[in-house]
Every structure is written in C-alpha cells, then in structure tokens.
N, C-alpha and C positions, 0 to 999 in steps of 0.2 A: 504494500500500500504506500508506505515511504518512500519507494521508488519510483511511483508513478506521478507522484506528486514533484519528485525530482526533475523529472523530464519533461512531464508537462512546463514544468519551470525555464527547464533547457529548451525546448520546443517554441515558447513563446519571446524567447532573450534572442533565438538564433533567427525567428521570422522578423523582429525589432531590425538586428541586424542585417538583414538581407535586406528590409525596407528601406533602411537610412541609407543603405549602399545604390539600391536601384536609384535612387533617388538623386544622388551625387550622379549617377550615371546620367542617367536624363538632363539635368545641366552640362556635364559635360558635351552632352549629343546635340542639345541645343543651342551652346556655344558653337560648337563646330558649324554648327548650319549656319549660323548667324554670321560667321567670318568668312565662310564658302558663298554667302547669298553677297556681302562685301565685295570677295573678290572677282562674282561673276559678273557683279554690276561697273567695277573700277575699271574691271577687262574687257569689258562691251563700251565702254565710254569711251576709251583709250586705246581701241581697237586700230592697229597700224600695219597688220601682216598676219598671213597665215597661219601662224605661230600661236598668234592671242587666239582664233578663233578656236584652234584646237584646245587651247588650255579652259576655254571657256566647255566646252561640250564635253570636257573630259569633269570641269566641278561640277557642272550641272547630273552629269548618271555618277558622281559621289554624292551630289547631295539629296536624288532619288533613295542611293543606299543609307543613307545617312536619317532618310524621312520613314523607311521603312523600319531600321531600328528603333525610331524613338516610337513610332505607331506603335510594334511589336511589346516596347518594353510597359507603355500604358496599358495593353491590352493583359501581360502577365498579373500589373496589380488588379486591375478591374477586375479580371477572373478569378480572385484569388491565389496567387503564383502558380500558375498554369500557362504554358506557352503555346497556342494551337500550333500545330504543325503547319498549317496554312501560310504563317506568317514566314517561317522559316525557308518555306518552300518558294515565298516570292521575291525573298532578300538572296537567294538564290540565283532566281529567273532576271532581278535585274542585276547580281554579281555579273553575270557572262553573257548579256547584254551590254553591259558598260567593256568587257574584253573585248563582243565580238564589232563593237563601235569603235572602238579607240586604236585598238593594235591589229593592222591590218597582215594580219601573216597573210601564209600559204594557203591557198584553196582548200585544203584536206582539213587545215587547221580550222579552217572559217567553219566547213561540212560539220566536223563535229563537235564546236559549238555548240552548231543550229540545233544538230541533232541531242544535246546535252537538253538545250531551252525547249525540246518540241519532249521527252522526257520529265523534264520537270512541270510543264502542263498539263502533258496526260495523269499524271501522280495530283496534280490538283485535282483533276476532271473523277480523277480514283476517289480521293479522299471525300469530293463532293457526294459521289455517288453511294459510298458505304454511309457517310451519315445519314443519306437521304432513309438508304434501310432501314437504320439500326431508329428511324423514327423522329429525329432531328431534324426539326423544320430548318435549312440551310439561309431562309430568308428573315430568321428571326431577330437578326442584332444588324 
C-alpha cells in the first residue's frame, strides 16, 4: 500500500516534469519560427540573386517542419501525453519533401523519395482506415 502511494507520488512529480519541459520546448519551437518567419521576410526584401531565393524556400519547408512540431507537441498535452501517430507521420511526409525540394540529386535518388512520401501516405490512408473500424469517428476533433 506504501508503495503505491510512493509512485503515485513519483508518477505525478515525473508528468510535472515532462510538463515544464514540453513547455520550455514549445518556446523554444516558437522562437525558432519567429527568427525563420525574420529571416524569410529580410531574404524576400533583400532578394538580389539566386542564392536568396533558395535560402528562402529552403526556411520556408523548415519552418512547415518547425509548424508541424509545435502543432504535434500541443496536441500531446491536449490529449493527455499521447502523441497520435498521425502527426509523426506528417512531420515525416514534409521531412522528405523539404529533401526532395531543396537537394536536387540523381533521378533514382529523386524516385525514391517520391516513392518514400507516396509510402508515408498510404500509412496515413492505413491509419485512417483502421480507426475508421475500430469505431472512431476520424472527423471528430
């Protein structure tokens, strides 16, 4: 009985902690956006060559990834620290989007990108589909 009482203790000290931490994290993420949304605006004003416009489309799909973390990390607290896969799945689909945008390889290289992002959608299209079964209205939040 003393034990449980101890962990319950521990249990709610360690979810304190992971709250105060996500929460550090989310300013930090929101910083970051704040200095990337700066830099895409200075770089678009001050646009003089090639060079800018790449730097600009390369902060712009970081700070897509950047929009997608901080969505993700409000949605852990909302739900109680539970991360849907959903979200993971699409910080993903825009990781290797912002590659197959930015670093123009080889042909083969490009292929299986695409074919990585066409993979990572059908596994959304899955995930949709099982919750659909398992009785979870998908249109609910």
């Amino acid at each position: 009985m003393r034990s449980t009482k101890l962990f319950d203790k521990f249990e709610k000290l360690a979810s304190i902690a992971v709250d105060v931490m996500l929460s550090v994290l989310v300013i930090v993420v929101l910083v970051a956006m704040a200095v990337s949304i700066y830099d895409i605006f200075y770089h678009v004003l001050a646009m003089n060559s090639m060079n800018e416009l790449y730097y600009v489309i390369e902060e712009i799909a970081t700070w897509f990834i950047l929009l997608e973390i901080f969505l993700m990390l409000l949605r852990y607290v909302k739900e109680g620290h539970h991360v849907p896969v959903r979200y993971l799945v699409l910080i993903g689909i825009t990781a290797v989007s912002r590659k197959l945008l930015l670093e123009h390889g080889e042909g083969l290289e490009a292929l299986f990108l695409a074919l990585a992002i066409l993979v990572l959608v059908l596994d959304l299209i899955l995930l949709e589909r099982v919750r659909a079964f398992h009785g979870h209205n998908p249109k609910e939040k």
